[in-house]
C-alpha positions in Angstrom: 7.6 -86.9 41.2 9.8 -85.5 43.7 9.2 -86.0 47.6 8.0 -83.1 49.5 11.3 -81.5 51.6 8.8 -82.0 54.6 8.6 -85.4 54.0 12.1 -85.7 53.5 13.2 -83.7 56.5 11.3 -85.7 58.9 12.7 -89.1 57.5 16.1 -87.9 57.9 15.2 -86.6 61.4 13.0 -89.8 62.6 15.9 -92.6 61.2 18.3 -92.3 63.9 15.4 -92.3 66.5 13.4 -95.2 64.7 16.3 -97.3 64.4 16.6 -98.0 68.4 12.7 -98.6 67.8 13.3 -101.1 65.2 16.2 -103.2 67.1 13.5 -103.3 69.7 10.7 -105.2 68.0 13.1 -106.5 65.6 14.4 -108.6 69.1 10.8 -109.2 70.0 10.4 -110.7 66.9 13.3 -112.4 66.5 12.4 -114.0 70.0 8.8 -114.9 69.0 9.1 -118.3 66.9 5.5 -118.4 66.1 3.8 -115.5 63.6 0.8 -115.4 65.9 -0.1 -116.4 69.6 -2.4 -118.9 70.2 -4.8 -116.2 71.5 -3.9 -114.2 68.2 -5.1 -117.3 66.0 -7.8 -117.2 67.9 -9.7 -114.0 67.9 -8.0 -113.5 64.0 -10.0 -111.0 61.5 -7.9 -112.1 58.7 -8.9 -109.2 56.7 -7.2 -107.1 59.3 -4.2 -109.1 59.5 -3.8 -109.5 56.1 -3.4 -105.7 55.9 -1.3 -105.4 58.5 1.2 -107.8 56.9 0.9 -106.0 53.8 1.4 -102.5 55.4 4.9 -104.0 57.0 5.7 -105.6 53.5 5.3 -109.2 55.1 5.7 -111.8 51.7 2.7 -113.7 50.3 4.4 -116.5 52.2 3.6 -115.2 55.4 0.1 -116.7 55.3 1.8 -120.1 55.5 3.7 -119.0 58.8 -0.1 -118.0 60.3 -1.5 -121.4 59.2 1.5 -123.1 60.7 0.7 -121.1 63.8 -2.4 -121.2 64.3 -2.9 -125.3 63.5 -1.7 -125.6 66.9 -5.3 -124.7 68.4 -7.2 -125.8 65.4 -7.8 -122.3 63.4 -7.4 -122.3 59.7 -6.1 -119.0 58.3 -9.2 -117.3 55.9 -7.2 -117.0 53.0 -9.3 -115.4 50.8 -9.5 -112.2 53.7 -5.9 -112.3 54.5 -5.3 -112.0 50.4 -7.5 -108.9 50.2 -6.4 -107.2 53.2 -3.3 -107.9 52.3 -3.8 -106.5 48.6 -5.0 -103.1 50.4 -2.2 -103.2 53.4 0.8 -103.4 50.5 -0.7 -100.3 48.8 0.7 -98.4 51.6 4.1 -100.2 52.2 5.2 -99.9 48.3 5.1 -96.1 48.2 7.9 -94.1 47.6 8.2 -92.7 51.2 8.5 -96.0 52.9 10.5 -96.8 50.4 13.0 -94.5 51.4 12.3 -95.1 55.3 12.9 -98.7 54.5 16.1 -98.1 53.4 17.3 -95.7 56.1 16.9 -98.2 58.2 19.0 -100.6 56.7 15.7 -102.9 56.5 16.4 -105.9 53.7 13.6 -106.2 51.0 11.7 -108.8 51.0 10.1 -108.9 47.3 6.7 -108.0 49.3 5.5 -105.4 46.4 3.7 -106.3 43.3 5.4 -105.8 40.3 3.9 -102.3 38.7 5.0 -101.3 42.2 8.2 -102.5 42.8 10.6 -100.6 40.2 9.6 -97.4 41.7 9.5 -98.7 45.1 13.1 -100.4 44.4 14.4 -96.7 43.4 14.0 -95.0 46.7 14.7 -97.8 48.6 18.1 -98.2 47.2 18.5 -94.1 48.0 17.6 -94.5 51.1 19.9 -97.7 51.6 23.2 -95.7 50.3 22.4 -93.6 52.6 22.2 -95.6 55.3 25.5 -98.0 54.1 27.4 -94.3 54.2 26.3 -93.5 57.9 27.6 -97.1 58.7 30.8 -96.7 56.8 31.4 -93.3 58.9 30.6 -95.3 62.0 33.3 -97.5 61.3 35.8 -94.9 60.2 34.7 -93.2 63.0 35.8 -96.8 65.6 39.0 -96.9 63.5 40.2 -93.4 64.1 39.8 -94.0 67.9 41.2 -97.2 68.2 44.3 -95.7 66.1 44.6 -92.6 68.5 43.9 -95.1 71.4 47.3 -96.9 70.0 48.9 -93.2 69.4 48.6 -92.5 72.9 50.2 -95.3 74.6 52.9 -96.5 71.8 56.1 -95.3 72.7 58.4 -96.7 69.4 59.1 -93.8 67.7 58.7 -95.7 63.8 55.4 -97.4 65.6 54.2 -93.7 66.4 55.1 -92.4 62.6 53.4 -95.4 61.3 50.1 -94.9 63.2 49.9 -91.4 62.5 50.4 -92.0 58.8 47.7 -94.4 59.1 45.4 -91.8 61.0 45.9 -89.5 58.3 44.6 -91.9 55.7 40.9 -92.7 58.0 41.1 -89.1 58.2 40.9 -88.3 54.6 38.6 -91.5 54.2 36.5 -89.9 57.3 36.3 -86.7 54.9 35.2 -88.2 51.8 32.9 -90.7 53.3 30.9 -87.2 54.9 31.0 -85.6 51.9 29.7 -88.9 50.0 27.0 -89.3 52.7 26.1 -85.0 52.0 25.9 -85.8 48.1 23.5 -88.9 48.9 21.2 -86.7 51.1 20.8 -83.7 48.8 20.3 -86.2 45.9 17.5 -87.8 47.7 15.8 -84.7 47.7 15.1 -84.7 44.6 
């Protein structure tokens, strides 16, 4: 079933805007050893937080890293709530739209969806991945062309200054083929 071209259009727009969003909680995260403060463990409704690992495609696994947590002040993790939040929560994560969004962001999977969910989910997510490995392939090209007229402008050998512009020529023509690569990868993922 294809995805609607609203859909689509506000993916592509939102991914450059969302990924300065993600390095941010990504770095909270990152800086945050525990899965829950103690406080967190402590007023828990593990139905909600079940869902809310599901809905950001947390692993089964991530129960353990709450129990872990929250043994610290004495609260055991109600697995049976976490479970069926969780079952609801990764309803809405394994859908082809986040699927996509997942991949423009250059998030990894973490084999969070079941398995009559993950083939499909696994499709647009790999769309939306090439996608998002083309825009950082550009990027580099992109470094490499400035770095190579950085060298242009100050080298003064006259070989030296053949060389680099022979070599500016080939990032060029990669440059080229890497935005028209990225152009095909877009209008296929309309469809």
């Amino acid at each position: 079933m294809p995805m609607s071209n609203f859909v689509l259009s506000v993916l592509l727009l939102a991914r450059k805007n969302t990924r300065i969003a993600g390095l941010a909680v990504l770095a909270v995260l990152v800086s945050s050893c525990a899965s829950m403060s103690e406080q967190e463990c402590l007023t828990a409704n593990w139905l909600d937080q079940g869902f809310r690992d599901g809905r950001n495609g947390e692993p089964l696994t991530r129960i353990e890293d709450h129990r872990q947590a929250c043994a610290k002040v004495g609260v055991r993790p109600d697995q049976r709530l976490y479970l069926q939040g969780r079952d609801r929560g990764i309803l809405h994560y394994c859908t082809s739209d986040n699927a996509v969004q997942e991949g423009l962001l250059g998030r990894q999977y973490r084999n969070a969806c079941p398995a009559h969910l993950e083939h499909r989910f696994l499709i647009f997510y790999e769309r939306g991945k090439q996608i998002y490995d083309a825009e950082q392939y550009i990027e580099k090209l992109n470094k490499q062309t400035n770095q190579l007229e950085q060298a242009l402008k100050q080298e003064e050998n006259k070989e030296q200054r053949s060389y680099l512009r022979q070599e500016l020529r080939d990032v060029d023509r990669q440059l080229q083929r890497a935005r028209e690569d990225l152009r095909y990868l877009e209008r296929r993922l309309r469809y």
